[in-house]
C-alpha positions, 0 to 999 in steps of 0.5 A, a space after each residue: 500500500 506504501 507504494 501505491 501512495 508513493 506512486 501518486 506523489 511524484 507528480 505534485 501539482 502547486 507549491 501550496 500542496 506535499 507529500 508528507 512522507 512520513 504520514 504518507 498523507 497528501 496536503 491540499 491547501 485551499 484558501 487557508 485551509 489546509 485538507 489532508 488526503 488519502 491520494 493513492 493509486 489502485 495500480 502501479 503496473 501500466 501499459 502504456 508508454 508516457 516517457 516522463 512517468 516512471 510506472 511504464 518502466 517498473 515492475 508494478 504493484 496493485 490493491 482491490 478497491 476494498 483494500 483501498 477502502 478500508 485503508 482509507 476508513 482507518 486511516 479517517 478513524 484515526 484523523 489522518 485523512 479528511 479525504 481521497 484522491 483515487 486514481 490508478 495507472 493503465 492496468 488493463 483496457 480503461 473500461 476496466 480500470 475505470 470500473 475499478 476506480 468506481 468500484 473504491 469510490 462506492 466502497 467510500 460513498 458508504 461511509 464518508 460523505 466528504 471531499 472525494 476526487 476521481 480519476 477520469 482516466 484516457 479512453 474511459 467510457 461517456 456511463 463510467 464518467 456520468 457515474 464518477 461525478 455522480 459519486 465524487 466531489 471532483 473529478 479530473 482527466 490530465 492533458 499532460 501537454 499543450 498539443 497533439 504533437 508534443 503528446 505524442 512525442 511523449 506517448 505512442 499510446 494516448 491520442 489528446 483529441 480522441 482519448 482526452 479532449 473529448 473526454 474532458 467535453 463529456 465531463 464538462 457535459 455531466 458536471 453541468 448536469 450534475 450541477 442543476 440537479 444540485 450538486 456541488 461538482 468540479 471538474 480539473 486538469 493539469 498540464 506538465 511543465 518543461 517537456 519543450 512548450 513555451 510559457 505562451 502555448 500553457 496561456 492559451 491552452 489554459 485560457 481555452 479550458 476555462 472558456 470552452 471547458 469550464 475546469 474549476 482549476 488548471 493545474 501546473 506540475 513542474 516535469 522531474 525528471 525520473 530515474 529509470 524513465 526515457 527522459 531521465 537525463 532531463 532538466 528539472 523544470 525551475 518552480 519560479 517558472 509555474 508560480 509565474 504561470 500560476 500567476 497569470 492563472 490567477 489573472 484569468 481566472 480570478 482576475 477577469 483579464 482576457 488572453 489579450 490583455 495577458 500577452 502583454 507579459 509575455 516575451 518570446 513565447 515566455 512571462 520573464 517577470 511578475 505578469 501583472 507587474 509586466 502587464 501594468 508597465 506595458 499598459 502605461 507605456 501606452 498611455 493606458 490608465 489603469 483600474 484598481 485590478 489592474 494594479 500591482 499588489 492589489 487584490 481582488 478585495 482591495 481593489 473593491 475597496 477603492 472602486 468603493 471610494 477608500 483610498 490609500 491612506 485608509 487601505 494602509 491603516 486597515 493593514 494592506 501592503 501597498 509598497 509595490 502599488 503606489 508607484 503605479 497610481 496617477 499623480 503618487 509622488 510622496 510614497 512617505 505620505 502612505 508608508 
């Protein structure tokens, strides 16, 4: 069972999550709060190809759905665990591993009424996807990459158009039903970074999946290279490279920047610096008069706050960071006035 929690670790996707080894226990922050989960595999042994992940290129292990299962209840009953992460490699046929997944998931449904996420894996089967966002909290299926030529260059196996895209329209698809018969549903995906794409292609794909598919979150996990695995002589990918990715993220997502608008900070193909920051600078230098969301080191409540007429005395004295903001503001000359 260690092993199969192992498995599901080395692909950790924001620097706000870890693995904490010694408890083998996944830590998922969301907003302050921080969630614990049981985020293991079914299986490790896989029969596919994908040269950046190491189960194709080891021998495996697996457990039985109620393996799983009960690992969880115990490890719930002792207070490690608020909830599960299931997922599994490409054991068999994806009808077949699917079933599995579905199989744990109904096996937690009996006694855990919590946070329950849902692997959707390539190739599954339009009934299989309808009854995991019937069961689980969330469910995601990876694009892995930003194109059907970059997968396949890393898989010989997955087809992005056939076996993920249009799975992940299905899913978009059952989760809006989900969601008007009252359920609170959530779909998501994630893409490796530093397996050759640059900065401007995981823009745009990112912005594609809020717009066309609706994911609640695009995830970003840094590429690392593994021992045993064709890309194994790689170069880890830099994490200030996917935070400044998660930072533009944040301006499309939370924000309400739009792709144009975000391509201001982007440089051959790559965001250099702070995308807001780069955004702000180019915009003044076009003579464009920034809003409060548009500027440096304010967020979504404080610039609320200004539209409400508080200026930067008052948002100082109720204990905002404006240091990176008053240059930015029209006519801030005395930066000593406000800190």
């Amino acid at each position: 069972m260690v092993k199969l929690i192992e498995g599901s670790a080395f692909d950790v996707c924001h620097a706000r999550c870890s693995y904490d080894a010694s408890k083998l226990v996944y830590r998922a922050k969301a907003g302050k709060k921080t969630v614990n989960l049981l985020k293991i595999l079914i299986s490790t042994r896989c029969h596919y190809d994908c040269s950046y992940c190491p189960n194709p290129w080891r021998r495996g292990i697996e457990a039985t759905p109620e393996q799983i299962a009960e690992l969880f209840r115990a490890m719930k009953e002792k207070g490690l665990v608020e909830g599960a992460f299931i997922s599994s490699s490409m054991s068999g046929e994806s009808h077949e591993v699917m079933e599995k997944i579905l199989r744990c998931g109904e096996l937690i449904r009996e006694f855990h009424r919590g946070y329950l996420h849902l692997k959707i894996v390539p190739g599954a089967d339009r009934e299989h996807i309808k009854r995991a966002v019937e069961l689980a909290s969330r469910v995601s299926i990876n694009i892995e990459t930003t194109s059907e030529s970059r997968l396949g260059e890393l898989s010989s196996v997955k087809n992005l158009k056939t076996d993920i895209l249009r799975r992940e329209r299905w899913i978009a698809d059952e989760v809006e039903r989900a969601r008007k018969e009252g359920l609170k549903r959530g779909h998501t995906t994630q893409v490796i970074v530093g397996l050759g794409e640059s900065d401007e292609e995981i823009v745009r794909v990112m912005n594609e999946h809020y717009e066309k598919f609706g994911v609640s979150r695009f995830y970003l996990s840094p590429f690392r290279p593994v021992r045993g695995t064709p890309l194994e002589s790689e170069r880890a990918e830099r994490r200030e490279r996917v935070a400044r990715l998660y930072a533009a993220d944040a301006l499309l997502r939370l924000y309400g920047y739009d792709l144009k608008l975000l391509s201001l900070a982007i440089e051959d193909g790559f965001i250099r610096r702070d995308p807001k920051m780069a955004i702000a600078d180019a915009m003044m230098d076009r003579g464009i008069e920034l809003n409060p969301v548009n500027l440096p080191g304010i967020g979504l409540k404080s610039a609320q706050l200004i539209e409400e007429g508080y200026n930067f005395i008052q948002l100082k004295r109720m204990g905002f960071t404006l240091k990176r903001t008053a240059a930015y503001m029209k006519g801030q000359t005395r930066l000593q006035d406000f800190f």
